[in-house]
C-alpha positions as CSV (number, residue, x, y, z in Angstrom):
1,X,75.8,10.2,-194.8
2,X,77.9,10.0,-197.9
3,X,78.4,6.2,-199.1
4,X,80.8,5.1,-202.6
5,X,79.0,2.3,-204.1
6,X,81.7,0.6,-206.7
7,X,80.2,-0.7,-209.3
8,X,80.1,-4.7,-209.0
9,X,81.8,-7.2,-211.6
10,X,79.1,-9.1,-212.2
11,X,75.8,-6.4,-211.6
12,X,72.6,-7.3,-212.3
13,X,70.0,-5.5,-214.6
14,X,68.4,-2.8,-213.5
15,X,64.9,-1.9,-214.6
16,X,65.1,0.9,-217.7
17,X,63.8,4.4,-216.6
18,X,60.3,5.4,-217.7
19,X,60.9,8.8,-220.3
20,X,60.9,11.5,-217.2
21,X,59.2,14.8,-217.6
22,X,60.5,18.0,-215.8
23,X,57.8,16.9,-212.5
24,X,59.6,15.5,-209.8
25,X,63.3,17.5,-210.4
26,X,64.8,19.7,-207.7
27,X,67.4,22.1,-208.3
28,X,70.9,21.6,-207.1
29,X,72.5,25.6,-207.6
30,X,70.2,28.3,-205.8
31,X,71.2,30.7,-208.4
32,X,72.8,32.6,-205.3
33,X,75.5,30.3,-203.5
34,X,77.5,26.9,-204.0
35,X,75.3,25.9,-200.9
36,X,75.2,22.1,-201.1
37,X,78.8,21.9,-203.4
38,X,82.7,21.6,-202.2
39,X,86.0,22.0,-204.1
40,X,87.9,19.1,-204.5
41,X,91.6,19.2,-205.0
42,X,91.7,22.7,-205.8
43,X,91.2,26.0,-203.8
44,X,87.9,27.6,-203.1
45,X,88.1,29.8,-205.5
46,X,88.1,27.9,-207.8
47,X,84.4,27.6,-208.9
48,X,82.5,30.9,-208.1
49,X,78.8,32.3,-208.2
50,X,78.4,34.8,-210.7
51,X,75.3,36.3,-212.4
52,X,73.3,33.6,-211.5
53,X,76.0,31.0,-212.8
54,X,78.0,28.7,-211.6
55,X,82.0,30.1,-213.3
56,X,84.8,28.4,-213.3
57,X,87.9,30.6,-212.6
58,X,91.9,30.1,-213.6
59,X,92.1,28.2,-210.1
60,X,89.7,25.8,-211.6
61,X,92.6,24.2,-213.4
62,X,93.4,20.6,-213.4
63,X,92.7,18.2,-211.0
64,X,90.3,20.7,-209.2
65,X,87.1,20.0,-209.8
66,X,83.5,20.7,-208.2
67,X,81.2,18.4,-206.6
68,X,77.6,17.8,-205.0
69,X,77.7,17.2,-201.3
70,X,75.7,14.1,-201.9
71,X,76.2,11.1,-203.8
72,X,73.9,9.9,-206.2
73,X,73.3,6.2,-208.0
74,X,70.5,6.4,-210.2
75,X,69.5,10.1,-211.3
76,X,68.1,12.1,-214.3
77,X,70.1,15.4,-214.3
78,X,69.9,18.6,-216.4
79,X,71.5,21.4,-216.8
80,X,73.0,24.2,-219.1
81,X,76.8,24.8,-220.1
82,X,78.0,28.4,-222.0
83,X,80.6,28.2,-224.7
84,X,82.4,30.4,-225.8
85,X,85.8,30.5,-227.4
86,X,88.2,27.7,-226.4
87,X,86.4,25.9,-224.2
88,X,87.5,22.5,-222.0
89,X,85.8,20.6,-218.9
90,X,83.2,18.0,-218.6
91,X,80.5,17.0,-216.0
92,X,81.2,13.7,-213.9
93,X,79.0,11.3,-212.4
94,X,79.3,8.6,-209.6
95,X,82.9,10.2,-208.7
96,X,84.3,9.1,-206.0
97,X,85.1,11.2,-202.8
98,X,89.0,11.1,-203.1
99,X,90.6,9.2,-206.2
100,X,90.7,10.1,-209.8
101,X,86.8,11.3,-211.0
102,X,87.3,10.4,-214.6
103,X,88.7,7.0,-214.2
104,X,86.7,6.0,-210.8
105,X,83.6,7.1,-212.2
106,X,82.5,8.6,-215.5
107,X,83.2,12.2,-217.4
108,X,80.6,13.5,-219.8
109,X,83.2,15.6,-221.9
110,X,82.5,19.4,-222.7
111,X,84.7,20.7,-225.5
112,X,84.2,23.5,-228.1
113,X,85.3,22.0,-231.4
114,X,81.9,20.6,-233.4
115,X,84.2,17.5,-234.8
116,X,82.7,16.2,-238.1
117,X,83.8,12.9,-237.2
118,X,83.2,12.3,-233.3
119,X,86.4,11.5,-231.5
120,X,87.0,9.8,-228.1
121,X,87.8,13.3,-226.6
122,X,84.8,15.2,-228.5
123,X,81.7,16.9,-226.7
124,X,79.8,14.8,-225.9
125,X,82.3,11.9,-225.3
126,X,82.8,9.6,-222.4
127,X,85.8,10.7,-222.1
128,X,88.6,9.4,-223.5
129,X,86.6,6.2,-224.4
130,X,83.8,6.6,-226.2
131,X,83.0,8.7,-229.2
132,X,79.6,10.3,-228.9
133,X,77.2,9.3,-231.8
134,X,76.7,13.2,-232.7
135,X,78.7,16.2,-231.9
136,X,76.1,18.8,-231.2
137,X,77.7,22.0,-229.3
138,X,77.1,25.4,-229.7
139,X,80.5,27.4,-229.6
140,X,79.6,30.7,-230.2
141,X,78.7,32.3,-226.8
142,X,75.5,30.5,-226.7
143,X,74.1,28.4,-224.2
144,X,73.9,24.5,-224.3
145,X,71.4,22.0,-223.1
146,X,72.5,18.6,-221.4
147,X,70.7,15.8,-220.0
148,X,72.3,12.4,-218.5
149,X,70.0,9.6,-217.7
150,X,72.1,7.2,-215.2
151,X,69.6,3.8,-214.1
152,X,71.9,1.2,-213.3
153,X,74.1,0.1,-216.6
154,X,71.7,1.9,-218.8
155,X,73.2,5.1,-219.3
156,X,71.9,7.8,-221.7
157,X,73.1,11.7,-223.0
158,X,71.4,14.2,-224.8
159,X,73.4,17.5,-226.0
160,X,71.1,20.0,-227.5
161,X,68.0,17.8,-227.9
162,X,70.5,15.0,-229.8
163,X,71.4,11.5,-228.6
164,X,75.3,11.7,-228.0
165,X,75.5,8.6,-225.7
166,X,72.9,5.2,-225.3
167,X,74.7,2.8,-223.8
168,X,75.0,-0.4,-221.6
169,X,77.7,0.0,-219.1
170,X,78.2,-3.8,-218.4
171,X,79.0,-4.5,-222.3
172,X,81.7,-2.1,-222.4
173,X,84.5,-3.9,-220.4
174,X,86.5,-0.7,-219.8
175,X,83.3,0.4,-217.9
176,X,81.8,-2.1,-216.3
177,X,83.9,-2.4,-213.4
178,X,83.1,2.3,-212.7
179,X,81.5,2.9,-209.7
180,X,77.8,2.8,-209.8
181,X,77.4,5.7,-206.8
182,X,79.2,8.4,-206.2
183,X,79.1,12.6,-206.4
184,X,78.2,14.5,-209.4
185,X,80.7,17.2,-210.6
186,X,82.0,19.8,-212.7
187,X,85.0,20.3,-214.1
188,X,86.2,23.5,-216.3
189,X,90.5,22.8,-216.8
190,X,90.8,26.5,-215.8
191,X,89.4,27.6,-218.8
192,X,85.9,29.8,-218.3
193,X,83.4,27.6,-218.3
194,X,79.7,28.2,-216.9
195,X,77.0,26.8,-215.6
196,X,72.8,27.3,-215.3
197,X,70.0,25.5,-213.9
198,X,71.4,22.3,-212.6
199,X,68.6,19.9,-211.4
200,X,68.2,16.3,-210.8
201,X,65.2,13.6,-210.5
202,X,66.5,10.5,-207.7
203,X,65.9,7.4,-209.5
204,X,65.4,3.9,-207.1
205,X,68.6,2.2,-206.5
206,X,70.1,-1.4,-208.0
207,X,72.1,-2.3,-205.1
208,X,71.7,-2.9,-201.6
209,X,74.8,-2.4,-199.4
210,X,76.2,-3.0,-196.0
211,X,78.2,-0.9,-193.7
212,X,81.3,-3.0,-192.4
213,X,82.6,0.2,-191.1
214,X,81.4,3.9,-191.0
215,X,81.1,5.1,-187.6
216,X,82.4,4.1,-184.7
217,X,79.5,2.1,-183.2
218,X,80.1,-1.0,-186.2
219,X,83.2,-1.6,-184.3
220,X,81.4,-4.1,-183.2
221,X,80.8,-6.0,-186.4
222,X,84.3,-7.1,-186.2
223,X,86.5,-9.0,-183.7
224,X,90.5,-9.8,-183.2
225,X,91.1,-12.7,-185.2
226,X,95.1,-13.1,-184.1
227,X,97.7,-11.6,-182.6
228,X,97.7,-8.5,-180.6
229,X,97.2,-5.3,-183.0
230,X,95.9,-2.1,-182.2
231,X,92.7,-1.3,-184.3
232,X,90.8,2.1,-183.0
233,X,88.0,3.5,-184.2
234,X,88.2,7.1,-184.8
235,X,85.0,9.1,-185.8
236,X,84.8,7.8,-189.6
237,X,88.5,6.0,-189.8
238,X,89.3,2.9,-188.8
239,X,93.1,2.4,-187.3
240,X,95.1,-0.2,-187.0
241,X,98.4,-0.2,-185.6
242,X,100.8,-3.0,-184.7
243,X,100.7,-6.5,-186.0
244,X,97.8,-9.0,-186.2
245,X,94.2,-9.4,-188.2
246,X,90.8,-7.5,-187.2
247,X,87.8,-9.9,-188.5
248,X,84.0,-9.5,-190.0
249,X,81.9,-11.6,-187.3
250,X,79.5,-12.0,-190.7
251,X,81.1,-14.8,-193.3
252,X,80.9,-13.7,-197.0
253,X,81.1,-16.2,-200.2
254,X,80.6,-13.8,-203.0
255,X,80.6,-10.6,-202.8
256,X,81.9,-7.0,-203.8
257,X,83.9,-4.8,-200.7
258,X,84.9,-1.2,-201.3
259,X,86.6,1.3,-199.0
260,X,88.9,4.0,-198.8
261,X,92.7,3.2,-197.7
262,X,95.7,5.7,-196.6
263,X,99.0,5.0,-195.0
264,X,102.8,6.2,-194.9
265,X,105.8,5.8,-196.7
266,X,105.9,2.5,-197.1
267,X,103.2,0.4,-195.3
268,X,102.4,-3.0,-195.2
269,X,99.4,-4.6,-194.7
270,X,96.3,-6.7,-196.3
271,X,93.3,-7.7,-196.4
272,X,91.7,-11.3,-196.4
273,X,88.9,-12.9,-197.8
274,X,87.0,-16.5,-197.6
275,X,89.3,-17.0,-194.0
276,X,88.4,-19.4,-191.2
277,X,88.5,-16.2,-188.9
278,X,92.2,-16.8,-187.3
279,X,94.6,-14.4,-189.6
280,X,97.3,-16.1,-190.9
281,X,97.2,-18.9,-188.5
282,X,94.3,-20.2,-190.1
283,X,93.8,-23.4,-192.2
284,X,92.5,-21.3,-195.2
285,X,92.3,-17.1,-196.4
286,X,93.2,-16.1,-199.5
287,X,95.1,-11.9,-199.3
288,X,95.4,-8.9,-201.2
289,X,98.3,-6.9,-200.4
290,X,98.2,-3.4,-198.9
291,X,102.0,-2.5,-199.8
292,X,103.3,0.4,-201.4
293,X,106.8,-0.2,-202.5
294,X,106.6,-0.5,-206.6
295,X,109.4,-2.8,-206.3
296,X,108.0,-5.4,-204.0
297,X,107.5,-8.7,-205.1
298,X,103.5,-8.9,-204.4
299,X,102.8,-4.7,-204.2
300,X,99.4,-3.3,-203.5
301,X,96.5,-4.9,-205.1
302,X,98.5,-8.5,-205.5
303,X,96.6,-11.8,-204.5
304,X,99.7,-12.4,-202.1
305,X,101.6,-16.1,-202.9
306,X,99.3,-16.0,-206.7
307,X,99.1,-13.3,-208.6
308,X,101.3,-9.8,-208.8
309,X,98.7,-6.9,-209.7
310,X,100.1,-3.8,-211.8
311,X,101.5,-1.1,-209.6
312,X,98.6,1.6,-208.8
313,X,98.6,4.8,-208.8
314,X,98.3,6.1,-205.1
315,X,100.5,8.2,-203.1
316,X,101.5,8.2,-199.3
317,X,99.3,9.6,-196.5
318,X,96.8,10.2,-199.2
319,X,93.0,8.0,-199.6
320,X,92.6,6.1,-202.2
321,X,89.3,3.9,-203.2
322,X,89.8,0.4,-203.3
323,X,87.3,-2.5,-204.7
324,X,87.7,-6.4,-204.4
325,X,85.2,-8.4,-206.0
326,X,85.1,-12.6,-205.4
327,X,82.7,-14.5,-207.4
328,X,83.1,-18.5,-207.5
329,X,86.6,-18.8,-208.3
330,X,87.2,-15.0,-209.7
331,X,88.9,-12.4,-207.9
332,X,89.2,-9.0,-209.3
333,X,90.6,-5.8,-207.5
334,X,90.6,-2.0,-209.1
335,X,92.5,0.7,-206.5
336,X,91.8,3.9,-207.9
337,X,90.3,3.8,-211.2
338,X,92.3,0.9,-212.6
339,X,92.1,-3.1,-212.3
340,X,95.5,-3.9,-211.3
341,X,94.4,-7.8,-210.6
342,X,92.1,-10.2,-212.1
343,X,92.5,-13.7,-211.1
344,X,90.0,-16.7,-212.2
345,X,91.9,-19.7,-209.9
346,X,90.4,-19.6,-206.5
347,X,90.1,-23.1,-205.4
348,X,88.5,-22.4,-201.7
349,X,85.1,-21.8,-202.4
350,X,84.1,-21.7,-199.0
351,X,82.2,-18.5,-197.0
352,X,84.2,-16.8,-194.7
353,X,85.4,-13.9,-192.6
354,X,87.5,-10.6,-194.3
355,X,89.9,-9.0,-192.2
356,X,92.0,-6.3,-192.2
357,X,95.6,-7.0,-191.1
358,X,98.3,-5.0,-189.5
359,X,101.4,-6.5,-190.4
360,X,104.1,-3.9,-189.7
361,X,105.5,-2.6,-185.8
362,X,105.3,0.7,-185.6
363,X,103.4,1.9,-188.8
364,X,99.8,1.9,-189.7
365,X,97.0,1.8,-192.1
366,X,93.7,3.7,-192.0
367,X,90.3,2.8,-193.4
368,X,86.8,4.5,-194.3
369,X,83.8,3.5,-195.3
370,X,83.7,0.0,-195.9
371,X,80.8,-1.7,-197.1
372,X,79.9,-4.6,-198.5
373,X,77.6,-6.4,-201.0
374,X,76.7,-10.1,-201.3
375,X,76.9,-11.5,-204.6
Protein backbone atom coordinates (compact mmCIF):
# COMPACT_ATOMS: atom_id res chain seq x y z
CA UNK A 1 0.00 0.00 0.00
CA UNK A 2 1.44 3.31 -1.00
CA UNK A 3 1.82 5.62 2.21
CA UNK A 4 3.39 9.73 1.97
CA UNK A 5 5.35 10.18 5.05
CA UNK A 6 5.95 14.19 5.35
CA UNK A 7 8.86 14.90 6.80
CA UNK A 8 8.28 16.13 10.58
CA UNK A 9 9.28 19.72 11.96
CA UNK A 10 11.09 18.66 14.58
CA UNK A 11 12.58 14.82 13.25
CA UNK A 12 14.86 13.03 15.20
CA UNK A 13 18.35 11.62 14.13
CA UNK A 14 18.51 8.82 12.25
CA UNK A 15 21.40 6.37 12.51
CA UNK A 16 24.07 7.20 9.46
CA UNK A 17 24.20 4.38 6.80
CA UNK A 18 27.13 1.86 7.01
CA UNK A 19 29.25 2.51 3.29
CA UNK A 20 26.97 -0.14 1.13
CA UNK A 21 28.46 -2.41 -1.37
CA UNK A 22 26.55 -3.45 -4.56
CA UNK A 23 25.10 -6.92 -2.17
CA UNK A 24 21.80 -6.47 -1.20
CA UNK A 25 20.45 -4.03 -4.40
CA UNK A 26 17.53 -5.10 -6.62
CA UNK A 27 16.89 -3.61 -9.83
CA UNK A 28 13.93 -1.44 -10.47
CA UNK A 29 13.88 -1.40 -14.74
CA UNK A 30 13.88 -5.05 -16.25
CA UNK A 31 15.74 -3.78 -19.15
CA UNK A 32 12.40 -4.80 -21.07
CA UNK A 33 9.28 -2.89 -19.71
CA UNK A 34 8.26 0.14 -17.31
CA UNK A 35 6.82 -2.85 -15.21
CA UNK A 36 6.67 -1.43 -11.67
CA UNK A 37 6.70 2.58 -13.04
CA UNK A 38 3.55 5.04 -13.91
CA UNK A 39 3.37 8.45 -15.67
CA UNK A 40 2.45 11.19 -13.72
CA UNK A 41 0.90 14.27 -15.16
CA UNK A 42 1.77 13.48 -18.60
CA UNK A 43 0.71 10.88 -21.19
CA UNK A 44 1.96 7.39 -21.45
CA UNK A 45 4.16 8.02 -23.89
CA UNK A 46 5.91 9.90 -22.42
CA UNK A 47 8.79 7.72 -20.96
CA UNK A 48 9.44 4.66 -23.24
CA UNK A 49 11.59 1.34 -23.30
CA UNK A 50 14.15 1.56 -25.84
CA UNK A 51 17.42 -0.51 -26.28
CA UNK A 52 17.44 -1.56 -23.01
CA UNK A 53 16.79 2.18 -21.65
CA UNK A 54 14.55 3.88 -20.06
CA UNK A 55 13.94 7.31 -22.93
CA UNK A 56 12.33 10.13 -22.42
CA UNK A 57 10.25 11.29 -25.40
CA UNK A 58 8.89 15.11 -26.48
CA UNK A 59 5.72 14.08 -24.37
CA UNK A 60 8.00 13.90 -21.44
CA UNK A 61 7.78 17.67 -21.25
CA UNK A 62 7.07 19.55 -18.19
CA UNK A 63 5.18 18.64 -15.34
CA UNK A 64 5.26 14.89 -16.65
CA UNK A 65 7.37 13.06 -14.90
CA UNK A 66 8.01 9.13 -14.15
CA UNK A 67 7.70 7.36 -10.98
CA UNK A 68 8.25 4.00 -9.01
CA UNK A 69 5.03 2.31 -8.04
CA UNK A 70 6.38 2.26 -4.55
CA UNK A 71 7.43 4.68 -2.17
CA UNK A 72 10.52 4.65 -0.47
CA UNK A 73 12.07 6.48 2.87
CA UNK A 74 15.42 5.43 3.39
CA UNK A 75 17.26 3.88 0.16
CA UNK A 76 20.60 3.68 -1.55
CA UNK A 77 19.88 4.01 -5.26
CA UNK A 78 22.01 3.79 -8.44
CA UNK A 79 21.78 4.27 -11.63
CA UNK A 80 23.10 5.61 -15.14
CA UNK A 81 22.01 8.91 -17.07
CA UNK A 82 23.25 9.46 -21.06
CA UNK A 83 24.11 13.01 -22.15
CA UNK A 84 24.23 14.15 -24.99
CA UNK A 85 23.77 17.60 -26.44
CA UNK A 86 21.40 19.87 -24.53
CA UNK A 87 20.34 18.01 -21.97
CA UNK A 88 17.67 18.91 -18.91
CA UNK A 89 15.77 16.64 -16.17
CA UNK A 90 16.65 15.44 -12.84
CA UNK A 91 15.87 12.27 -10.65
CA UNK A 92 13.41 12.91 -7.55
CA UNK A 93 13.13 11.36 -4.36
CA UNK A 94 10.43 11.03 -1.59
CA UNK A 95 7.90 12.74 -4.26
CA UNK A 96 4.68 12.81 -3.40
CA UNK A 97 1.82 10.94 -5.17
CA UNK A 98 -0.06 14.09 -6.52
CA UNK A 99 1.55 17.65 -5.71
CA UNK A 100 4.62 19.37 -7.03
CA UNK A 101 7.77 16.56 -6.93
CA UNK A 102 10.48 19.22 -6.65
CA UNK A 103 9.05 21.30 -4.02
CA UNK A 104 7.20 18.28 -1.93
CA UNK A 105 10.17 16.24 -2.04
CA UNK A 106 13.62 16.59 -3.47
CA UNK A 107 15.19 16.88 -7.31
CA UNK A 108 18.68 15.62 -7.92
CA UNK A 109 19.28 18.04 -11.00
CA UNK A 110 20.66 16.53 -14.43
CA UNK A 111 21.89 19.29 -16.76
CA UNK A 112 24.60 19.18 -19.47
CA UNK A 113 26.69 22.36 -18.84
CA UNK A 114 29.98 21.34 -16.64
CA UNK A 115 29.65 24.95 -14.73
CA UNK A 116 33.18 25.98 -13.41
CA UNK A 117 31.46 27.58 -10.60
CA UNK A 118 28.52 25.27 -9.33
CA UNK A 119 25.22 27.03 -9.45
CA UNK A 120 21.86 26.36 -7.73
CA UNK A 121 20.46 24.87 -11.08
CA UNK A 122 23.86 22.92 -12.01
CA UNK A 123 24.22 18.94 -12.25
CA UNK A 124 24.38 17.84 -9.58
CA UNK A 125 22.27 20.46 -7.68
CA UNK A 126 19.35 20.21 -5.40
CA UNK A 127 17.64 21.90 -7.35
CA UNK A 128 17.11 25.24 -7.33
CA UNK A 129 18.63 25.36 -3.73
CA UNK A 130 21.72 24.00 -3.35
CA UNK A 131 24.89 24.25 -5.46
CA UNK A 132 26.55 20.88 -5.70
CA UNK A 133 30.16 20.94 -4.33
CA UNK A 134 31.58 19.65 -7.90
CA UNK A 135 30.08 19.67 -11.30
CA UNK A 136 31.16 16.38 -12.71
CA UNK A 137 28.99 15.50 -15.94
CA UNK A 138 29.91 14.00 -18.92
CA UNK A 139 28.20 15.79 -21.94
CA UNK A 140 29.48 14.26 -24.85
CA UNK A 141 27.28 11.20 -25.61
CA UNK A 142 28.75 9.27 -22.76
CA UNK A 143 27.22 7.63 -20.04
CA UNK A 144 27.06 8.94 -16.28
CA UNK A 145 27.13 7.30 -12.96
CA UNK A 146 24.79 8.48 -10.05
CA UNK A 147 24.41 7.35 -6.62
CA UNK A 148 21.99 9.02 -3.83
CA UNK A 149 22.25 7.82 -0.26
CA UNK A 150 18.87 8.98 1.50
CA UNK A 151 18.97 7.69 5.72
CA UNK A 152 16.77 9.96 7.36
CA UNK A 153 18.29 13.85 7.26
CA UNK A 154 21.58 12.48 6.10
CA UNK A 155 21.52 12.80 2.57
CA UNK A 156 24.44 12.05 0.18
CA UNK A 157 25.20 12.24 -4.04
CA UNK A 158 27.86 11.07 -5.94
CA UNK A 159 28.07 11.98 -9.91
CA UNK A 160 30.78 10.11 -11.60
CA UNK A 161 32.61 8.74 -8.52
CA UNK A 162 32.61 12.70 -6.98
CA UNK A 163 30.82 14.01 -3.92
CA UNK A 164 28.23 16.63 -5.36
CA UNK A 165 25.96 16.65 -2.25
CA UNK A 166 26.72 15.65 1.79
CA UNK A 167 24.25 17.10 3.67
CA UNK A 168 22.00 17.30 6.75
CA UNK A 169 18.43 17.99 5.76
CA UNK A 170 17.29 19.28 9.17
CA UNK A 171 20.01 22.25 9.09
CA UNK A 172 18.92 23.52 5.87
CA UNK A 173 15.56 25.30 6.78
CA UNK A 174 14.24 25.31 3.22
CA UNK A 175 14.48 21.45 3.55
CA UNK A 176 13.70 20.32 6.60
CA UNK A 177 10.18 20.53 6.54
CA UNK A 178 10.41 17.91 2.56
CA UNK A 179 8.81 14.84 2.87
CA UNK A 180 10.83 12.06 4.33
CA UNK A 181 8.83 9.18 2.12
CA UNK A 182 7.60 9.19 -0.97
CA UNK A 183 8.22 7.74 -4.87
CA UNK A 184 11.39 7.96 -6.68
CA UNK A 185 11.25 9.60 -10.26
CA UNK A 186 12.53 10.69 -13.29
CA UNK A 187 12.14 13.62 -15.08
CA UNK A 188 13.66 14.51 -18.72
CA UNK A 189 11.71 18.34 -19.62
CA UNK A 190 11.01 16.75 -23.06
CA UNK A 191 14.43 16.83 -23.95
CA UNK A 192 16.03 13.08 -24.73
CA UNK A 193 17.17 12.01 -21.78
CA UNK A 194 18.08 8.20 -20.82
CA UNK A 195 18.29 5.90 -18.47
CA UNK A 196 20.36 2.38 -17.47
CA UNK A 197 20.53 0.14 -14.64
CA UNK A 198 18.36 1.67 -11.93
CA UNK A 199 18.66 -0.28 -8.60
CA UNK A 200 18.05 0.33 -5.05
CA UNK A 201 19.13 -1.11 -1.47
CA UNK A 202 15.83 -0.48 1.29
CA UNK A 203 17.39 1.08 4.19
CA UNK A 204 15.38 0.75 7.87
CA UNK A 205 12.97 3.50 8.43
CA UNK A 206 13.15 6.75 11.12
CA UNK A 207 9.49 7.06 11.63
CA UNK A 208 6.70 5.12 12.69
CA UNK A 209 3.27 6.13 11.42
CA UNK A 210 -0.40 5.63 11.97
CA UNK A 211 -3.24 5.22 9.62
CA UNK A 212 -6.17 7.63 10.57
CA UNK A 213 -7.62 6.79 7.35
CA UNK A 214 -6.74 4.54 4.28
CA UNK A 215 -9.31 2.07 3.74
CA UNK A 216 -12.60 1.85 4.63
CA UNK A 217 -12.44 -0.42 7.59
CA UNK A 218 -10.47 2.69 9.92
CA UNK A 219 -13.84 4.29 9.66
CA UNK A 220 -14.04 3.23 12.78
CA UNK A 221 -11.16 5.20 14.32
CA UNK A 222 -13.37 8.16 14.17
CA UNK A 223 -16.81 9.18 15.50
CA UNK A 224 -19.39 12.26 14.90
CA UNK A 225 -18.32 14.89 17.12
CA UNK A 226 -21.35 17.47 16.21
CA UNK A 227 -23.99 18.17 14.12
CA UNK A 228 -25.33 16.00 11.50
CA UNK A 229 -22.73 15.67 8.35
CA UNK A 230 -22.48 13.15 5.97
CA UNK A 231 -18.94 11.48 6.04
CA UNK A 232 -18.68 8.16 3.68
CA UNK A 233 -16.02 6.09 3.25
CA UNK A 234 -15.31 5.34 -0.23
CA UNK A 235 -12.61 2.66 -1.05
CA UNK A 236 -9.37 4.98 -0.27
CA UNK A 237 -11.40 8.52 0.09
CA UNK A 238 -12.90 9.78 2.82
CA UNK A 239 -16.22 12.04 2.08
CA UNK A 240 -17.83 14.37 3.83
CA UNK A 241 -20.72 16.16 2.88
CA UNK A 242 -23.01 18.55 4.78
CA UNK A 243 -22.24 20.38 7.95
CA UNK A 244 -20.74 19.15 11.17
CA UNK A 245 -17.20 17.63 12.55
CA UNK A 246 -16.05 13.84 12.15
CA UNK A 247 -13.51 13.07 15.23
CA UNK A 248 -10.16 10.74 16.00
CA UNK A 249 -11.47 8.47 19.06
CA UNK A 250 -7.45 8.61 19.77
CA UNK A 251 -6.28 12.18 21.51
CA UNK A 252 -2.97 13.63 20.17
CA UNK A 253 -0.66 16.33 22.00
CA UNK A 254 2.16 16.57 19.55
CA UNK A 255 2.27 15.30 16.67
CA UNK A 256 2.70 15.61 12.73
CA UNK A 257 -0.74 14.67 10.37
CA UNK A 258 -0.42 14.44 6.57
CA UNK A 259 -3.02 13.68 3.95
CA UNK A 260 -4.25 14.35 0.71
CA UNK A 261 -7.31 16.99 0.22
CA UNK A 262 -9.50 17.77 -3.05
CA UNK A 263 -12.75 19.72 -3.31
CA UNK A 264 -14.76 22.15 -5.68
CA UNK A 265 -14.87 25.55 -6.63
CA UNK A 266 -14.88 27.08 -3.68
CA UNK A 267 -15.14 24.78 -0.53
CA UNK A 268 -15.13 25.38 2.90
CA UNK A 269 -14.12 23.34 5.53
CA UNK A 270 -11.27 22.55 8.32
CA UNK A 271 -9.67 20.64 10.26
CA UNK A 272 -9.13 20.75 14.14
CA UNK A 273 -6.58 19.90 16.53
CA UNK A 274 -6.07 19.67 20.53
CA UNK A 275 -10.38 19.70 20.64
CA UNK A 276 -12.47 18.35 23.50
CA UNK A 277 -14.11 16.04 20.76
CA UNK A 278 -17.51 18.22 20.26
CA UNK A 279 -16.67 20.42 16.91
CA UNK A 280 -17.12 23.84 17.35
CA UNK A 281 -19.34 23.54 20.32
CA UNK A 282 -16.61 22.57 22.36
CA UNK A 283 -14.80 24.47 25.21
CA UNK A 284 -11.42 24.29 23.32
CA UNK A 285 -9.98 23.29 19.36
CA UNK A 286 -7.78 25.27 17.75
CA UNK A 287 -8.58 25.11 13.25
CA UNK A 288 -6.87 25.28 10.11
CA UNK A 289 -8.93 26.33 7.30
CA UNK A 290 -9.75 24.21 4.30
CA UNK A 291 -10.99 27.25 2.02
CA UNK A 292 -10.10 28.05 -1.29
CA UNK A 293 -11.06 31.56 -2.13
CA UNK A 294 -7.61 33.70 -2.26
CA UNK A 295 -9.51 36.54 -1.06
CA UNK A 296 -10.95 35.17 2.06
CA UNK A 297 -10.06 36.55 5.14
CA UNK A 298 -8.48 33.18 6.83
CA UNK A 299 -7.93 31.01 3.24
CA UNK A 300 -6.61 27.51 3.19
CA UNK A 301 -3.79 26.77 5.48
CA UNK A 302 -4.88 29.80 8.10
CA UNK A 303 -4.99 28.95 12.00
CA UNK A 304 -8.71 30.25 11.73
CA UNK A 305 -9.42 33.54 14.38
CA UNK A 306 -4.95 33.71 14.65
CA UNK A 307 -3.02 33.54 11.95
CA UNK A 308 -3.69 34.12 7.93
CA UNK A 309 -1.30 31.62 5.97
CA UNK A 310 -0.02 32.59 2.36
CA UNK A 311 -2.38 31.62 -0.36
CA UNK A 312 -1.24 27.95 -1.74
CA UNK A 313 -1.00 26.86 -4.69
CA UNK A 314 -3.79 24.22 -5.34
CA UNK A 315 -6.45 24.05 -7.83
CA UNK A 316 -10.18 22.77 -7.68
CA UNK A 317 -11.24 19.08 -7.91
CA UNK A 318 -7.60 18.37 -7.94
CA UNK A 319 -5.45 16.49 -4.59
CA UNK A 320 -3.16 18.29 -3.03
CA UNK A 321 -0.81 17.03 0.03
CA UNK A 322 -1.29 18.70 3.13
CA UNK A 323 1.00 18.55 6.56
CA UNK A 324 0.18 20.16 9.98
CA UNK A 325 2.70 19.80 12.52
CA UNK A 326 1.90 20.90 16.54
CA UNK A 327 4.71 20.79 18.93
CA UNK A 328 4.17 22.61 22.46
CA UNK A 329 2.96 25.85 21.40
CA UNK A 330 4.11 25.69 17.56
CA UNK A 331 1.97 25.01 14.74
CA UNK A 332 3.30 24.82 11.37
CA UNK A 333 1.24 23.76 8.06
CA UNK A 334 2.96 23.31 4.30
CA UNK A 335 0.03 22.39 1.54
CA UNK A 336 1.85 21.46 -1.42
CA UNK A 337 5.38 22.06 -1.19
CA UNK A 338 5.22 25.36 0.61
CA UNK A 339 4.80 26.52 4.43
CA UNK A 340 2.05 28.87 4.15
CA UNK A 341 1.67 29.11 8.19
CA UNK A 342 3.98 28.95 11.13
CA UNK A 343 2.57 29.96 14.33
CA UNK A 344 4.61 29.75 17.81
CA UNK A 345 1.36 31.01 20.27
CA UNK A 346 -0.68 28.10 21.11
CA UNK A 347 -1.69 28.52 24.63
CA UNK A 348 -3.91 25.12 24.93
CA UNK A 349 -1.44 22.57 25.48
CA UNK A 350 -3.77 19.98 26.16
CA UNK A 351 -4.16 16.36 24.07
CA UNK A 352 -6.99 16.06 22.12
CA UNK A 353 -9.15 14.85 19.31
CA UNK A 354 -8.53 16.17 15.26
CA UNK A 355 -11.47 16.35 13.22
CA UNK A 356 -12.30 16.95 9.96
CA UNK A 357 -15.24 19.39 9.54
CA UNK A 358 -17.88 19.88 6.95
CA UNK A 359 -18.97 23.29 7.12
CA UNK A 360 -20.70 24.08 3.80
CA UNK A 361 -24.60 22.59 2.64
CA UNK A 362 -24.37 21.14 -0.39
CA UNK A 363 -20.59 21.01 -1.19
CA UNK A 364 -17.95 18.70 -0.03
CA UNK A 365 -14.42 17.80 0.74
CA UNK A 366 -12.54 14.49 0.09
CA UNK A 367 -9.62 13.03 1.97
CA UNK A 368 -6.87 10.18 1.51
CA UNK A 369 -4.47 8.72 3.31
CA UNK A 370 -4.25 10.30 6.56
CA UNK A 371 -1.82 9.26 8.96
CA UNK A 372 -0.43 10.36 11.84
CA UNK A 373 2.77 10.57 13.95
CA UNK A 374 3.21 11.39 17.75
CA UNK A 375 5.68 13.72 18.51
Amino acid sequence: MRRIALLAAFALPCPRAAEPQEEGFLPLFDGKTLRGWSVRDGPGTAFRVEDGTIAAGPESRYPAWLSTDRAYENFDFRCEFFVKGWIDGGVYLRAPEHGRPTWCGLQVKIFHARDARPQPNSAGSIFPLIPPRIVNVRNRGEWNDLRILADGPELKVWMNGETAQDLDLDAVPELRHRLRRGFLGLGALGYPLRFRNLRLRELPPCQKWEPLFEREHDFKKWFVSEGRPKFEPRGEILRGEGMGHLATREKYRDFELVMYVRGPRHHNGGILFRSAGKGLSGPRHYEIQLHNVEDAHYPTGSLYHLKRSNYPRIEDEKWFPLQLVVQGPKCLVRINGETVLEYDGLENLEEGHIELQAHQANSWLEYKRILVRRL
